[in-house]
PDB file of N, CA, C and O in Angstrom:
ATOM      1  N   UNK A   1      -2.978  18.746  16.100  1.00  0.00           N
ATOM      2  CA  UNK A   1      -2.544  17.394  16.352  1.00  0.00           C
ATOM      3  C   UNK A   1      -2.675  16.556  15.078  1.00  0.00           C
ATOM      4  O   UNK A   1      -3.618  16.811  14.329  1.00  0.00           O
ATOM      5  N   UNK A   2      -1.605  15.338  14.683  1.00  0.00           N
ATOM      6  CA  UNK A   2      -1.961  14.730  13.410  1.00  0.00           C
ATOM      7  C   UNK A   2      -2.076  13.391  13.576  1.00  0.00           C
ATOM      8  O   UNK A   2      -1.433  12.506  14.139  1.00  0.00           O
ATOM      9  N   UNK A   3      -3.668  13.532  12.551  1.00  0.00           N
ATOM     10  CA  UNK A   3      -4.349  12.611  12.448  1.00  0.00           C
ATOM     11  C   UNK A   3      -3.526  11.445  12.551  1.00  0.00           C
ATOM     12  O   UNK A   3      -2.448  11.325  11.968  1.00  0.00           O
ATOM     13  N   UNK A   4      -4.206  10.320  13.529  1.00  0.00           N
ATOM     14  CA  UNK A   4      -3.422   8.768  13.583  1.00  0.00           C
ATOM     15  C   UNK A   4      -4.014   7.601  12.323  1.00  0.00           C
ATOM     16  O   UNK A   4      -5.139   7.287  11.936  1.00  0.00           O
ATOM     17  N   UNK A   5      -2.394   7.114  11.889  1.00  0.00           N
ATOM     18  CA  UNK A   5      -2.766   6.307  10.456  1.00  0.00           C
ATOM     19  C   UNK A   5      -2.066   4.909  11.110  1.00  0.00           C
ATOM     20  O   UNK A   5      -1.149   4.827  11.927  1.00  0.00           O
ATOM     21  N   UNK A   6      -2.808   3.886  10.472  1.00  0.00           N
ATOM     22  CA  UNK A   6      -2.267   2.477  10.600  1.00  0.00           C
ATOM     23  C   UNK A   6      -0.765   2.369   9.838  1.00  0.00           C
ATOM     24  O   UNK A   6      -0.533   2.396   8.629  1.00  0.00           O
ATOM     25  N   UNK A   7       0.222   2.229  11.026  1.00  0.00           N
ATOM     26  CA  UNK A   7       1.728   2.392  10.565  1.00  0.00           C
ATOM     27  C   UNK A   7       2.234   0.369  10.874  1.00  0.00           C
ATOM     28  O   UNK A   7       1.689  -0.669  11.250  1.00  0.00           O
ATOM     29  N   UNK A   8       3.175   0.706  10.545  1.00  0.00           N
ATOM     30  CA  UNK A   8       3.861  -1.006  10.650  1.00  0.00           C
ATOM     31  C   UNK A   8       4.959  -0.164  11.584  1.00  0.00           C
ATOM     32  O   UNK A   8       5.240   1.031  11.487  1.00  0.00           O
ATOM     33  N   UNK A   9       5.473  -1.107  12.480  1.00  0.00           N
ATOM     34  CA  UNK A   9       6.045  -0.515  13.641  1.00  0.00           C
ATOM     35  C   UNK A   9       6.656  -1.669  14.020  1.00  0.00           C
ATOM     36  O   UNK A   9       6.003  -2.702  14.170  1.00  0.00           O
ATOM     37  N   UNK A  10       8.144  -1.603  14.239  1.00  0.00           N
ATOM     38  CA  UNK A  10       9.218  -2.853  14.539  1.00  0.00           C
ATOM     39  C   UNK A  10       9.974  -2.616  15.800  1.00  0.00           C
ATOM     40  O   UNK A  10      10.795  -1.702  15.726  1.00  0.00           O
ATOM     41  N   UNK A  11       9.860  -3.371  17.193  1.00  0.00           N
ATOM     42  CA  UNK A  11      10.486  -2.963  17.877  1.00  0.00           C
ATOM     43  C   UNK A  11      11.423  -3.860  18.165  1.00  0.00           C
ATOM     44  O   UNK A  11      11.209  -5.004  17.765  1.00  0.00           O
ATOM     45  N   UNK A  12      12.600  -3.609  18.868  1.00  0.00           N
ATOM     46  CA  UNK A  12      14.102  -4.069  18.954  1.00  0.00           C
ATOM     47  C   UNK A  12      14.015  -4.331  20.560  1.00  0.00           C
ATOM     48  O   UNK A  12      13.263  -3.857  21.411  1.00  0.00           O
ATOM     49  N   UNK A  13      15.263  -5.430  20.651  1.00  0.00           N
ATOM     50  CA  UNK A  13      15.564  -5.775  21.927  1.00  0.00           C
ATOM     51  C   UNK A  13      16.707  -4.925  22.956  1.00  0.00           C
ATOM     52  O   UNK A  13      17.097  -5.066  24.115  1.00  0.00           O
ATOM     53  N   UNK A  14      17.001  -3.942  21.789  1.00  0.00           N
ATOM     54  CA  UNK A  14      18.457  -3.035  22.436  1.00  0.00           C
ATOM     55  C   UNK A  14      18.062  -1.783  21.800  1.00  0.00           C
ATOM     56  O   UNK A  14      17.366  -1.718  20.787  1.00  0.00           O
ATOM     57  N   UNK A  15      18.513  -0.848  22.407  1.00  0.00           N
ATOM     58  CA  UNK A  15      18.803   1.129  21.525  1.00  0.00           C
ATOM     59  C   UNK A  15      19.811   0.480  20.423  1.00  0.00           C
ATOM     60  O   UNK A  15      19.408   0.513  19.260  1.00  0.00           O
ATOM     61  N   UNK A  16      21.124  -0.126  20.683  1.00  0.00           N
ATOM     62  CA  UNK A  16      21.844  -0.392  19.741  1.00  0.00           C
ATOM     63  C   UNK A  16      21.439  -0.892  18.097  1.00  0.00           C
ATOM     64  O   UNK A  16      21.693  -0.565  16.938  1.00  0.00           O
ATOM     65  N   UNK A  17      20.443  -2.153  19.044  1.00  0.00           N
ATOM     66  CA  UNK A  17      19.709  -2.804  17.579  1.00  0.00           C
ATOM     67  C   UNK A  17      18.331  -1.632  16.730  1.00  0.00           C
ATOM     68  O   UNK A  17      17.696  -1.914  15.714  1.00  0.00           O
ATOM     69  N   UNK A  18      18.245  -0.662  17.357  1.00  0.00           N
ATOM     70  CA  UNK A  18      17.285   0.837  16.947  1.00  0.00           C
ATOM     71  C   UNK A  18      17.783   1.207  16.112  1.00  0.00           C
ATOM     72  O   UNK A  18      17.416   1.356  14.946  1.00  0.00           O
ATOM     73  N   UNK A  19      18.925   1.455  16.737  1.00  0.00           N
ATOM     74  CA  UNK A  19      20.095   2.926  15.775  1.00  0.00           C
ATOM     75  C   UNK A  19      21.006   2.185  14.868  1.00  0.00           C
ATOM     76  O   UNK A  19      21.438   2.771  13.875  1.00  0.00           O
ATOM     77  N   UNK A  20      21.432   0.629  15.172  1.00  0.00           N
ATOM     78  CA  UNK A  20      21.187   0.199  13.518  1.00  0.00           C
ATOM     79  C   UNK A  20      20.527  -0.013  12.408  1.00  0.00           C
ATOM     80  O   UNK A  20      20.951   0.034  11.254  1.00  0.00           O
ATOM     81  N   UNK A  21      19.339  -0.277  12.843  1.00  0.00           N
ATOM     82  CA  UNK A  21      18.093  -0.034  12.170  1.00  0.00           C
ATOM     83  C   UNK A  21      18.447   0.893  11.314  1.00  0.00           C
ATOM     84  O   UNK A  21      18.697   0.633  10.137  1.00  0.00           O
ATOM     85  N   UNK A  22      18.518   2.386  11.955  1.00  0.00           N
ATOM     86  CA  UNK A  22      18.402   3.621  11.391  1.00  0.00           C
ATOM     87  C   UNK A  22      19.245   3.771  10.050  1.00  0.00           C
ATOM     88  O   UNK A  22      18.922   4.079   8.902  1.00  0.00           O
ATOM     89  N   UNK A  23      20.401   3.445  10.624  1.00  0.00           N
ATOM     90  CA  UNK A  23      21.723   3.638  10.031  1.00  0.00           C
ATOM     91  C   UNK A  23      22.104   2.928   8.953  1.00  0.00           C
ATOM     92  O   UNK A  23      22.780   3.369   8.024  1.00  0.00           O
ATOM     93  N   UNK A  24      21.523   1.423   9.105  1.00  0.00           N
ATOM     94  CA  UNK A  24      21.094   0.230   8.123  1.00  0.00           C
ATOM     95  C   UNK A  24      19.764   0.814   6.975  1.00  0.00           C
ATOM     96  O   UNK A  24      19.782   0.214   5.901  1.00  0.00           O
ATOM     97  N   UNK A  25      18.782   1.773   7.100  1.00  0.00           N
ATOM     98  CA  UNK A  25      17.749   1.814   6.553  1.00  0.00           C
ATOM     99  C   UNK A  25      18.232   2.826   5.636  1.00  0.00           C
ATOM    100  O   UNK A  25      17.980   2.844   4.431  1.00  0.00           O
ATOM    101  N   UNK A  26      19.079   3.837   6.392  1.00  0.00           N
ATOM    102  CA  UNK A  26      19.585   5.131   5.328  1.00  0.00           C
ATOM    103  C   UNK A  26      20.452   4.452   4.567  1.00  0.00           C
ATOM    104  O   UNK A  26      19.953   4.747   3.481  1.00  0.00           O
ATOM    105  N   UNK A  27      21.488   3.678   4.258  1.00  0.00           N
ATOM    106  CA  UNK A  27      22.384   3.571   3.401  1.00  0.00           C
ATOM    107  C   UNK A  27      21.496   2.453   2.568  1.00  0.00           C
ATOM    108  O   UNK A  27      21.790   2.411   1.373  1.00  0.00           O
ATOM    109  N   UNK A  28      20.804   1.843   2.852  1.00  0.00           N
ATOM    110  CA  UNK A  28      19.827   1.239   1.748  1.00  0.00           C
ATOM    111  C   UNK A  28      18.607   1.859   1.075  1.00  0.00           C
ATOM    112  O   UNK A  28      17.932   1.406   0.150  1.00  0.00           O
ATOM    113  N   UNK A  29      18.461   3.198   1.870  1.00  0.00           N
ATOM    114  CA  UNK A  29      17.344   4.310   1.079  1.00  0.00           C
ATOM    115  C   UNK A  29      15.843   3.502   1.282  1.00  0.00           C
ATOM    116  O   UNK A  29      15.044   3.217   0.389  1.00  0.00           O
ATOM    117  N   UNK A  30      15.723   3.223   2.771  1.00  0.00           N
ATOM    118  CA  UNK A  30      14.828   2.251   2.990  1.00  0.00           C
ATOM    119  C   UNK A  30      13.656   3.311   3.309  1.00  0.00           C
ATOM    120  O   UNK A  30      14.124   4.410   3.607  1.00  0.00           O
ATOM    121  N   UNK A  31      12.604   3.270   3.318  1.00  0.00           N
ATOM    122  CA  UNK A  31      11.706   4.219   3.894  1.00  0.00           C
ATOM    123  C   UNK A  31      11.188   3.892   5.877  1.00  0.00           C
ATOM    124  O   UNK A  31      11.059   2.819   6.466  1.00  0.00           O
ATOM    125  N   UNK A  32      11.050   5.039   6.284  1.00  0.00           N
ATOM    126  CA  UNK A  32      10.589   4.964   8.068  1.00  0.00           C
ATOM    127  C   UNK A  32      11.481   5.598   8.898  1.00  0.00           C
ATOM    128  O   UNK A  32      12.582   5.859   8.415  1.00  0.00           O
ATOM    129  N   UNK A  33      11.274   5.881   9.946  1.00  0.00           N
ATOM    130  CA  UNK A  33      11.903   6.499  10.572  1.00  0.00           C
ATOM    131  C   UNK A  33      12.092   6.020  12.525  1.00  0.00           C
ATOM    132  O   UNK A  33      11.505   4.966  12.767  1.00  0.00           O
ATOM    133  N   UNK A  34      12.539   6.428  13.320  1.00  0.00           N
ATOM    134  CA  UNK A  34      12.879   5.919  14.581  1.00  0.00           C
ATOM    135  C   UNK A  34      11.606   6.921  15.290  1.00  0.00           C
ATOM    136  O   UNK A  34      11.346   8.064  14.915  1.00  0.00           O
ATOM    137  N   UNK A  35      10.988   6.260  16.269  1.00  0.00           N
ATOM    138  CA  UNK A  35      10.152   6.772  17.213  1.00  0.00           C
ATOM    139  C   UNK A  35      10.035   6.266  18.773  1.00  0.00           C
ATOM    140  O   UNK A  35      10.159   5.161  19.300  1.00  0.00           O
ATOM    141  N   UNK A  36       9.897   6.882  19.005  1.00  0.00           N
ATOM    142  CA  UNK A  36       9.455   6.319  20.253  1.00  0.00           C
ATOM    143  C   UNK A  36       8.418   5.130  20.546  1.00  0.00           C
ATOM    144  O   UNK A  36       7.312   5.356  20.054  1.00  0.00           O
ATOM    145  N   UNK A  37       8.518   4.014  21.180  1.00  0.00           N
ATOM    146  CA  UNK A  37       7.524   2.905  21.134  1.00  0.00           C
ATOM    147  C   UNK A  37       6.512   3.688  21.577  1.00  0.00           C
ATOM    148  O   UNK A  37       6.475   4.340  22.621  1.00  0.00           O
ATOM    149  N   UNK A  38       5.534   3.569  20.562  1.00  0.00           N
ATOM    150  CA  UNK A  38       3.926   3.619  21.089  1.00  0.00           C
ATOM    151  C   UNK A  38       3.038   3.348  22.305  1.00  0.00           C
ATOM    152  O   UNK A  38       2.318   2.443  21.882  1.00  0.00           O
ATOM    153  N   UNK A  39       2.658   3.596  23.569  1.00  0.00           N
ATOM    154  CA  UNK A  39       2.075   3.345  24.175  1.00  0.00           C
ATOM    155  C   UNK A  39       1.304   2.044  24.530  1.00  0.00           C
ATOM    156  O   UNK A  39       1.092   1.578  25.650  1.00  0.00           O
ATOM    157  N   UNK A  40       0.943   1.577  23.340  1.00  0.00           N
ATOM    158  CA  UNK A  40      -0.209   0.553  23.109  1.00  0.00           C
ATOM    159  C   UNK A  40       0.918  -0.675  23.107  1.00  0.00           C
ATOM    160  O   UNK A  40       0.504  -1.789  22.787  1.00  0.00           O
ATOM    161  N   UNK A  41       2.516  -0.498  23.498  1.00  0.00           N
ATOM    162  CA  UNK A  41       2.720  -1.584  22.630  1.00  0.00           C
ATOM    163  C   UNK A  41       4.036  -1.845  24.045  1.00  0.00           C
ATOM    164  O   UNK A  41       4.439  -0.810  24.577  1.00  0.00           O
ATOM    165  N   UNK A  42       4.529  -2.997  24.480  1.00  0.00           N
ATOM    166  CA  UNK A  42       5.601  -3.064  25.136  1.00  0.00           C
ATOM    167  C   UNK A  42       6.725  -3.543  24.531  1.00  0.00           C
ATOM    168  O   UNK A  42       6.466  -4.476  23.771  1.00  0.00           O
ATOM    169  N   UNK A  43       7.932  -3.234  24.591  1.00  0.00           N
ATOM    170  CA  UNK A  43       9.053  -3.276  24.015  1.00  0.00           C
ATOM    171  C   UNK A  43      10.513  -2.952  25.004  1.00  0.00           C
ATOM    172  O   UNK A  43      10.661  -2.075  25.854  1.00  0.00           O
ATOM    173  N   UNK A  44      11.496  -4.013  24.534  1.00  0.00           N
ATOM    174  CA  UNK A  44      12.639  -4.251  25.109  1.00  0.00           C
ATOM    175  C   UNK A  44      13.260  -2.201  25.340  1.00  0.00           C
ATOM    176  O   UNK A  44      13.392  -1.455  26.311  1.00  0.00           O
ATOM    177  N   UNK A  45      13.384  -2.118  24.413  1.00  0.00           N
ATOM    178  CA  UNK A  45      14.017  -0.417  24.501  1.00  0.00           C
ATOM    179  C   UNK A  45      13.182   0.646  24.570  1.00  0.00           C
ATOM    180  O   UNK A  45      12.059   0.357  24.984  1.00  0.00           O
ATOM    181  N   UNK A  46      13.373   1.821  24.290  1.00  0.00           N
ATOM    182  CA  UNK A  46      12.278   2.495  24.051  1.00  0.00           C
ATOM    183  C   UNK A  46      12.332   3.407  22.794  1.00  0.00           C
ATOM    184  O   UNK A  46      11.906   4.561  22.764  1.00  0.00           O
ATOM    185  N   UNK A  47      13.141   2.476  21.347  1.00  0.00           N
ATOM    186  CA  UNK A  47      12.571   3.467  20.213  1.00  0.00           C
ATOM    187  C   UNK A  47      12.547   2.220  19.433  1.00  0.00           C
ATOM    188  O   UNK A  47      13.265   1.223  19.512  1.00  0.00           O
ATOM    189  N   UNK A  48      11.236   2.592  18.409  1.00  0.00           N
ATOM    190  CA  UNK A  48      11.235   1.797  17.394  1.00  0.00           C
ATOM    191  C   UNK A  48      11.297   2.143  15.680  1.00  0.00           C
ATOM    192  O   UNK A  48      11.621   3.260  15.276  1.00  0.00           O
ATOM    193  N   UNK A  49      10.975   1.132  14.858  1.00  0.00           N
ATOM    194  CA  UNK A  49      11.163   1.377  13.111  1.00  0.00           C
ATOM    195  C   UNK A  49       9.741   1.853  13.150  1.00  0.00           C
ATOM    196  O   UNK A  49       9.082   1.470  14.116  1.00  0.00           O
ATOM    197  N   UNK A  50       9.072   2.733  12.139  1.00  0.00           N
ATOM    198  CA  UNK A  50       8.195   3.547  11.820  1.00  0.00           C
ATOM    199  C   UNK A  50       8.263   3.316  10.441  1.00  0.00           C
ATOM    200  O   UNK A  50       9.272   3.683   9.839  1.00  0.00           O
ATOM    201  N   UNK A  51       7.037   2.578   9.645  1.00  0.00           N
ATOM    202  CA  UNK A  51       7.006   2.790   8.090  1.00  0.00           C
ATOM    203  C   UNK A  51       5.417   2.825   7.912  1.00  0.00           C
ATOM    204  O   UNK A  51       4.517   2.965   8.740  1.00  0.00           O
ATOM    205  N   UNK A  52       5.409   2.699   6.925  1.00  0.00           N
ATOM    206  CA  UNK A  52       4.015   1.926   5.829  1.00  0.00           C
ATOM    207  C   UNK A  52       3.794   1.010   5.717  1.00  0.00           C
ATOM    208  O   UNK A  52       4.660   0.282   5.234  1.00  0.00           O
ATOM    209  N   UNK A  53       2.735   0.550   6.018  1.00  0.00           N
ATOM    210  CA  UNK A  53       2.723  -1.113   6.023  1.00  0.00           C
ATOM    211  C   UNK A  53       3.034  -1.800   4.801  1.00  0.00           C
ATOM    212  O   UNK A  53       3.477  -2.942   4.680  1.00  0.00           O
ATOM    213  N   UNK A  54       2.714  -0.866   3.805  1.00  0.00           N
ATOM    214  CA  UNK A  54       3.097  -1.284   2.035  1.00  0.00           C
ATOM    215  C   UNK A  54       5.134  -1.639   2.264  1.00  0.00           C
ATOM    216  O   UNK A  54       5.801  -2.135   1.356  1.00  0.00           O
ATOM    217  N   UNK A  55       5.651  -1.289   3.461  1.00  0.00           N
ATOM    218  CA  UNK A  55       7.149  -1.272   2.829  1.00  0.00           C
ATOM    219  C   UNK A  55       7.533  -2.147   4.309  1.00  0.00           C
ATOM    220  O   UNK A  55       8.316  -1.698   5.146  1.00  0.00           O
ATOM    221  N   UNK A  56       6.689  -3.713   4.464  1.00  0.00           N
ATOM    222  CA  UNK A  56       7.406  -4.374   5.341  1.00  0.00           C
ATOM    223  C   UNK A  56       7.998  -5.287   4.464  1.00  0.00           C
ATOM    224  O   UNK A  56       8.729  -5.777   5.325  1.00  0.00           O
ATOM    225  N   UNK A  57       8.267  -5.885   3.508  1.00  0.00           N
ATOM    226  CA  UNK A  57       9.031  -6.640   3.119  1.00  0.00           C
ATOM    227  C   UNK A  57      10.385  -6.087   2.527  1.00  0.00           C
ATOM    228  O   UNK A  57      11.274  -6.872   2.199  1.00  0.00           O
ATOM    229  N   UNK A  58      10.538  -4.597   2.384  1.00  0.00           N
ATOM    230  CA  UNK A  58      11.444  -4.242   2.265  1.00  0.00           C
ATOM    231  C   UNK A  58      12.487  -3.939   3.421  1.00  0.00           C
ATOM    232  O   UNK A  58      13.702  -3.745   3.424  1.00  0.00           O
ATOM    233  N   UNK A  59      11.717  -3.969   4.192  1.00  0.00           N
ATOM    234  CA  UNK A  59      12.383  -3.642   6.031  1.00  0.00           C
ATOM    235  C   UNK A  59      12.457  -5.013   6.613  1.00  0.00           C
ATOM    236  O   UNK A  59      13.240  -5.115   7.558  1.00  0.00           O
ATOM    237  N   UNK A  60      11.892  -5.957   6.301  1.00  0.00           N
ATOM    238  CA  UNK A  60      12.448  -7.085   6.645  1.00  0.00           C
ATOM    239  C   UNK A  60      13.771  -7.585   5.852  1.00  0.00           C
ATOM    240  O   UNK A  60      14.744  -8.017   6.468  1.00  0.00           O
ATOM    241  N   UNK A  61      13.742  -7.509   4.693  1.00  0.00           N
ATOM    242  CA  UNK A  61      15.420  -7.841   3.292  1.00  0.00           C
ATOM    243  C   UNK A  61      15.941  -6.655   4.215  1.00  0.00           C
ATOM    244  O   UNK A  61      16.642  -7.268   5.021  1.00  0.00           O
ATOM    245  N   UNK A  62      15.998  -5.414   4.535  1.00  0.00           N
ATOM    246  CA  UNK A  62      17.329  -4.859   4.907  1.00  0.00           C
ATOM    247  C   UNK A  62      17.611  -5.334   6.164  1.00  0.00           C
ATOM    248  O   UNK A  62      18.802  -5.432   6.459  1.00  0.00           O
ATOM    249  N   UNK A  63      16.372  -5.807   7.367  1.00  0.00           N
ATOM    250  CA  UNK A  63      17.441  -6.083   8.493  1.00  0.00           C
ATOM    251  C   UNK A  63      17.887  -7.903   8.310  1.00  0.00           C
ATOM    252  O   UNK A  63      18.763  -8.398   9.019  1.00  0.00           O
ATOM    253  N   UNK A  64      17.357  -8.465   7.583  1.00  0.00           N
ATOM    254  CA  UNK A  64      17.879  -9.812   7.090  1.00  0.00           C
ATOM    255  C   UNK A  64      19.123  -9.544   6.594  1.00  0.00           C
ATOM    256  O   UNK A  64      19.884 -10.505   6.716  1.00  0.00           O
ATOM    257  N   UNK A  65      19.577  -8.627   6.104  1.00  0.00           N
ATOM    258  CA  UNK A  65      20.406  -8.346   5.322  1.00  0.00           C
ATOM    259  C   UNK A  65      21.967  -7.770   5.978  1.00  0.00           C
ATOM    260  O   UNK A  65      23.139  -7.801   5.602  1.00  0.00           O
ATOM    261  N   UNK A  66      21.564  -7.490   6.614  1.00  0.00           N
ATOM    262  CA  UNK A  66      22.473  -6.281   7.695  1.00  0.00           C
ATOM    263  C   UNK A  66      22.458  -6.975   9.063  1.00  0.00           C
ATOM    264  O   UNK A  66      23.311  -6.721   9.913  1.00  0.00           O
ATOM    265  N   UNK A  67      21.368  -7.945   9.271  1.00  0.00           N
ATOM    266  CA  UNK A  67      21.784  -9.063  10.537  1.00  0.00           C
ATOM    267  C   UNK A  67      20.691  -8.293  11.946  1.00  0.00           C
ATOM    268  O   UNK A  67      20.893  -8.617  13.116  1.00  0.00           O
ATOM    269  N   UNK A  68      19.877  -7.550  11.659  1.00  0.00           N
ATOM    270  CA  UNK A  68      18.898  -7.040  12.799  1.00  0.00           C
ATOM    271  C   UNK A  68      18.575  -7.798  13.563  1.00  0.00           C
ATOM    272  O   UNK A  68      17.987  -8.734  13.021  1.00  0.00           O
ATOM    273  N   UNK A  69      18.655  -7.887  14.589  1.00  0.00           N
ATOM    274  CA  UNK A  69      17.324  -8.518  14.847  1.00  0.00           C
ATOM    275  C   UNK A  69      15.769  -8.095  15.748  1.00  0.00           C
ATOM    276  O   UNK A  69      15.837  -7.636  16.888  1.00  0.00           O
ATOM    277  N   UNK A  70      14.889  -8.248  15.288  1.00  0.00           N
ATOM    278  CA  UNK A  70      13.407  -7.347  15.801  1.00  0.00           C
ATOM    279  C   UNK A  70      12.843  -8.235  17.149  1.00  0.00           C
ATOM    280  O   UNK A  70      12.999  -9.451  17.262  1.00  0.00           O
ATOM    281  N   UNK A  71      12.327  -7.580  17.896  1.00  0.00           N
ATOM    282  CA  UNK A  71      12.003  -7.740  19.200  1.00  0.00           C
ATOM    283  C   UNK A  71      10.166  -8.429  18.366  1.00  0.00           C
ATOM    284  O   UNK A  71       9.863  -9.621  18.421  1.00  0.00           O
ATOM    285  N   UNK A  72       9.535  -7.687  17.907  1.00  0.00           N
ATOM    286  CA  UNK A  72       8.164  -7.828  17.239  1.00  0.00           C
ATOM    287  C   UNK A  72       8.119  -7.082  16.141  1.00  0.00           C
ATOM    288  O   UNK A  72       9.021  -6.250  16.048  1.00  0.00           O
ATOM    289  N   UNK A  73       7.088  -7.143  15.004  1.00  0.00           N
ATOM    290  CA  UNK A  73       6.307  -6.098  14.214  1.00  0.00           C
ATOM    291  C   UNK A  73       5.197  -6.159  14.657  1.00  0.00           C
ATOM    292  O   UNK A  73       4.580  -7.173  14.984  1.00  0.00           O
ATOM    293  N   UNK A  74       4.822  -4.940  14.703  1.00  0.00           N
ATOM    294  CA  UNK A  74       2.916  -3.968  15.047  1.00  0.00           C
ATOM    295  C   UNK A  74       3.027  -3.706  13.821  1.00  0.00           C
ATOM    296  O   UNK A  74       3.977  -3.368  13.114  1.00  0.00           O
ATOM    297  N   UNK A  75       1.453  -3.989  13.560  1.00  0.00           N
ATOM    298  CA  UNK A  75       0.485  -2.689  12.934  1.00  0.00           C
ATOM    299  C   UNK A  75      -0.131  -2.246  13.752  1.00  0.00           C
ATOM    300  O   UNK A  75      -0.695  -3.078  14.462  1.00  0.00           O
ATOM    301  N   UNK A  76      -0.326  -0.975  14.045  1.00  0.00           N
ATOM    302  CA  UNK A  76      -0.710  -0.340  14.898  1.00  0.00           C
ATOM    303  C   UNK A  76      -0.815   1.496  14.816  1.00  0.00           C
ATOM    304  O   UNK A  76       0.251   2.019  14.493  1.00  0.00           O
ATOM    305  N   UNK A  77      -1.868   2.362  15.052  1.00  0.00           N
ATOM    306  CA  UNK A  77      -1.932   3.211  15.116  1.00  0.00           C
ATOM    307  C   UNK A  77      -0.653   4.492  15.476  1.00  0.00           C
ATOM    308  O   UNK A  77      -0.187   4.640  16.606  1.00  0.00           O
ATOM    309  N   UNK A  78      -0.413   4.979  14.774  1.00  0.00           N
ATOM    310  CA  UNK A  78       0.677   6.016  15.064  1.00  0.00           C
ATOM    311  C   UNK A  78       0.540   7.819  14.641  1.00  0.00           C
ATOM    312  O   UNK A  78       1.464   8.587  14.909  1.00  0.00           O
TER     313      UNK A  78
END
């Protein structure tokens, strides 16, 4: 099983607004990935943004950028 690290974790109000996320993060070479919302945490859909907490201001400029919009950010165990 792998070890749980303090992640920054963004959840969305739609799957749609997820999988732009995704799609928005790859063509900007953004770092994180899509997961499933965490347990600990309630949320409109059920997948969220997955990074480093070192790379939230870069995940905030791409969905500012691209028009996201985030339900919340966690820090939170993942």
């Amino acid at each position: 099983m792998r070890k749980k690290e303090l992640k920054l974790v963004v959840t969305f109000h739609t799957t749609a607004d997820a999988m732009a996320m995704e799609k928005a993060c790859k063509a900007h070479q953004a770092p994180g990935r899509l997961i499933p919302v965490p347990r600990a945490i309630s949320a409109g859909c059920g997948l969220s943004w997955c990074t480093e907490l070192s790379d939230r201001e870069c995940i905030e400029k791409v969905m500012k950028e691209v028009g996201i919009e985030q339900e919340a950010i966690h820090e939170c165990m993942v």
